[in-house]
C-alpha positions as a printed NumPy array, in Angstrom:
array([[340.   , 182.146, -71.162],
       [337.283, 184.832, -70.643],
       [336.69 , 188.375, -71.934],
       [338.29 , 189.971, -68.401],
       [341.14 , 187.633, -68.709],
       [341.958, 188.777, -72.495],
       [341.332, 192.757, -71.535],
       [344.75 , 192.235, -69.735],
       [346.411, 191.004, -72.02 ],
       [348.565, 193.255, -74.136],
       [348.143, 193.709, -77.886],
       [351.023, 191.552, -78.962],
       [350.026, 188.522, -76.297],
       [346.012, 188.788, -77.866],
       [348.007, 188.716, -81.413],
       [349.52 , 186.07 , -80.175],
       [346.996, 184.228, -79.224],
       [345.341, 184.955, -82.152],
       [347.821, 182.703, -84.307],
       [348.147, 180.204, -82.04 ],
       [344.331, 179.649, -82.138],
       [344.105, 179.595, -85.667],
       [346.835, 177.084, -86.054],
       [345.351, 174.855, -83.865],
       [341.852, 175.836, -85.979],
       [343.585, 174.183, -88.912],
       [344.977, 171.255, -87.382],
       [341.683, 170.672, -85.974],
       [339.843, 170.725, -89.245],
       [342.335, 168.161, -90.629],
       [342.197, 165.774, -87.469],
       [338.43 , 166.154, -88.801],
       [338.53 , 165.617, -92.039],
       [340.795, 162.648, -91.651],
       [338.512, 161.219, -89.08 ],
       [341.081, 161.131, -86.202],
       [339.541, 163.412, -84.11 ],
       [336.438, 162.78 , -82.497],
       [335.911, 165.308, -79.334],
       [333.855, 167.923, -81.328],
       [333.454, 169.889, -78.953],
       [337.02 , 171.317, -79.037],
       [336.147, 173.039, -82.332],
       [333.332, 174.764, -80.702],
       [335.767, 175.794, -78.126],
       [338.471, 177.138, -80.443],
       [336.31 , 178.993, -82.417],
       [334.732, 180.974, -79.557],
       [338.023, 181.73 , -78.277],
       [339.085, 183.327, -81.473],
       [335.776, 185.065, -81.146],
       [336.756, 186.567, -77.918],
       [339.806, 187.693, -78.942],
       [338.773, 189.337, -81.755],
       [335.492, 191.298, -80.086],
       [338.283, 192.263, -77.591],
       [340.324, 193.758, -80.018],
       [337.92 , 195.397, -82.159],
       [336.76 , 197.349, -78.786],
       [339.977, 198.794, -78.155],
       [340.432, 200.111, -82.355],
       [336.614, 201.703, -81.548],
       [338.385, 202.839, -78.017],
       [341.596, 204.783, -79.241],
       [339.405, 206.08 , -82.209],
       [337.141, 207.707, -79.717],
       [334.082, 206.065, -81.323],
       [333.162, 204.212, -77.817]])
């Protein structure tokens, strides 16, 4: 998903999102530490989603504050 995909999405869909990610975040990390998973690149991947999601909403808080 990229950053003009996750503009339109509403704010409840990008909190959704949001907790979906990190859920999968923590199953991830214990697929790691159990040594089941081995496609490390899926981490990677999560964690820049969650990255985009979050950039995304922090411009909209600086957007309705007027600070942007």
């Amino acid at each position: 998903m990229n950053a003009h995909e996750i503009r339109a999405l509403s704010h409840q869909e990008i909190q959704a999102k949001l907790s979906e990610l990190y859920r999968k975040k923590a199953a991830l990390v214990l697929l790691k530490k159990t040594g089941q998973e081995k496609n490390t690149a899926v981490f990677n991947a999560v964690r820049r989603a969650i990255a985009r999601l979050l950039t995304v909403q922090k411009e909209r808080q600086l957007t309705e504050k007027g600070s942007v």
